[in-house]
Structure formats: C-alpha cells, structure tokens
C-alpha positions as CSV (number, residue, x, y, z in Angstrom):
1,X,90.2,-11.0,-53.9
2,X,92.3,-14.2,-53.1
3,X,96.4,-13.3,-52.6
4,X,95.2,-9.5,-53.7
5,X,98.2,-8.4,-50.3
6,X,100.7,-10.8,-52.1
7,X,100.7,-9.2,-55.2
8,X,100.5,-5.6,-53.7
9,X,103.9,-6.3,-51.6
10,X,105.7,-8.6,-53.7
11,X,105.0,-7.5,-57.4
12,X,106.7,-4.5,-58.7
13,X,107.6,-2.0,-56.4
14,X,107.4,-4.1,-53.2
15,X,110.5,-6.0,-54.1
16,X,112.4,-2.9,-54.2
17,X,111.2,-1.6,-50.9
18,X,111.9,-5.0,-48.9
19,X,115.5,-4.9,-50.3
20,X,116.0,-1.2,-49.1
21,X,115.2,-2.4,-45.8
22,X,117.5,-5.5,-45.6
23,X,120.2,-3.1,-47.3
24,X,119.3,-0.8,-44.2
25,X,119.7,-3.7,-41.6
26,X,123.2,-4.8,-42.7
27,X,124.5,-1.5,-42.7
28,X,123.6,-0.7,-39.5
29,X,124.8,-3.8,-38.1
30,X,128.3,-3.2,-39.9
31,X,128.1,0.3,-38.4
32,X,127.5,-0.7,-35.5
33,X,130.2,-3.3,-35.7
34,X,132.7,-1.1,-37.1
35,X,132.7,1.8,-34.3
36,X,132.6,-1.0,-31.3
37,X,136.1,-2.0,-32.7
38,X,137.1,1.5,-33.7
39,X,136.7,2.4,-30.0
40,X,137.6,-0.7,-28.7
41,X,140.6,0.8,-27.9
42,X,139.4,3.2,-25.7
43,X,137.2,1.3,-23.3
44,X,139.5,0.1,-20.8
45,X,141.1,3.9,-20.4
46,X,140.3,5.3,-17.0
47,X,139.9,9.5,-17.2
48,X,140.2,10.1,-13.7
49,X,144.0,9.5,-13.8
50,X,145.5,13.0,-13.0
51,X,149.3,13.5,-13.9
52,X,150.1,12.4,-10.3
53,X,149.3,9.5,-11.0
54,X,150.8,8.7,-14.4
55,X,154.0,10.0,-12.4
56,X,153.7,7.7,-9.9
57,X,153.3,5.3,-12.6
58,X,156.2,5.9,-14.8
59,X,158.5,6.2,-11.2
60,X,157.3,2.8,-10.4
61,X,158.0,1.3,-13.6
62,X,161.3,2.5,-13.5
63,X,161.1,4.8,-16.4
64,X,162.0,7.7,-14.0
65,X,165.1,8.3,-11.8
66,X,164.1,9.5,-8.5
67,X,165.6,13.6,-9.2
68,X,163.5,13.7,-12.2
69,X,160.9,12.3,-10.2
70,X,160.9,15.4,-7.6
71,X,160.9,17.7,-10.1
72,X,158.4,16.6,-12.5
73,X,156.4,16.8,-9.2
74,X,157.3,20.0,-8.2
75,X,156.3,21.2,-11.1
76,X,153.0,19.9,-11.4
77,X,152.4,21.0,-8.3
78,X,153.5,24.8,-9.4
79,X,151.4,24.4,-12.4
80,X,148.3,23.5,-10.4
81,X,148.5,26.2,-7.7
82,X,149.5,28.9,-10.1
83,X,146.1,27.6,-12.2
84,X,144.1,27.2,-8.7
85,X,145.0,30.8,-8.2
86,X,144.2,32.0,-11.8
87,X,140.8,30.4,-11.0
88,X,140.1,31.6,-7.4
89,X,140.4,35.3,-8.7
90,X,138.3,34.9,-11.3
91,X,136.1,34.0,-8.6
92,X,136.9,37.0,-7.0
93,X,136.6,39.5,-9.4
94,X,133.6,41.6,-9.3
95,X,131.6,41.7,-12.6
96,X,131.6,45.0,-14.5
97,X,128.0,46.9,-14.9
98,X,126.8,47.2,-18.5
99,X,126.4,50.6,-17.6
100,X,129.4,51.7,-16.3
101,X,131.7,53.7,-17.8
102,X,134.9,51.9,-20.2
103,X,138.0,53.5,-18.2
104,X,140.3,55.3,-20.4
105,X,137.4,57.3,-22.6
C-alpha cells in the first residue's frame, strides 16, 4: 500500500487534471488582468456630473464665449423643466381600470 495516493494522482489521468487546473489559474489571472486595464479608463470618471457642470467646465476652460454660454444654459434649463413637467404629469395622471371601457368603441 506504500505511495498507492502518488500513483492514483500522478499516473495517468491525474497529470491531465492538475494541468487543467493550472490552465484554469492563468486564465483567470489574465482575465482578470485584462478587464482591470480595459476599464482602467473608466475609473476615475465621476457620474454625478450633470451638464451644468460640464458647462461650467468648458466656460472655464475657455472653450466657450460667454453668449454661447447663456444659451447653452438656457437651454438646458428648458430641456429640464419641459422633462420635469413631462414627468410630474405622468404623476398626475390617473391610472385607467382594466375594466373600463376603450373610448372610441
């Protein structure tokens, strides 16, 4: 019975086993590695920048003159009530019955 694990693990089809694993291991590891650098990129991005903000950003870097500034802002600002308001009546609106009638029938 001497070595009789050895030559269960290491003798024909134990070989192949323990190389599937370590074929397992580096791939992981390379997958891991590969999709920290693919998004590498996107860790430093901070979402809660609204397009105030990036306004504010582009006016202070000088990309913007200050007319276009006041009107890109005016803008926004329509396009955020008008979507406010869009929302607030969808609020509003009373939900149909499933058993009332379909108008127009």
């Amino acid at each position: 019975m001497t070595g009789y694990y050895w030559n269960d693990w290491y003798s024909g089809w134990g070989y192949i086993l323990w190389f599937g694993m370590i074929f397992l291991l580096f791939s992981s590891l390379g997958n891991w590695g590969y999709t920290y650098q693919a998004h590498s990129r996107y860790r430093d991005f901070d979402a809660r920048k609204d397009a105030f903000d990036l306004l504010t950003e582009r006016y202070a870097k000088g990309d913007l003159t200050r007319e276009e500034f006041v009107r890109m802002k005016e803008e926004i600002s329509a396009a955020l009530r008008i979507r406010t308001d869009v929302q607030t009546s969808k609020q509003r609106a009373p939900a149909q019955s499933m058993n009332a009638p379909i108008k127009g029938t």
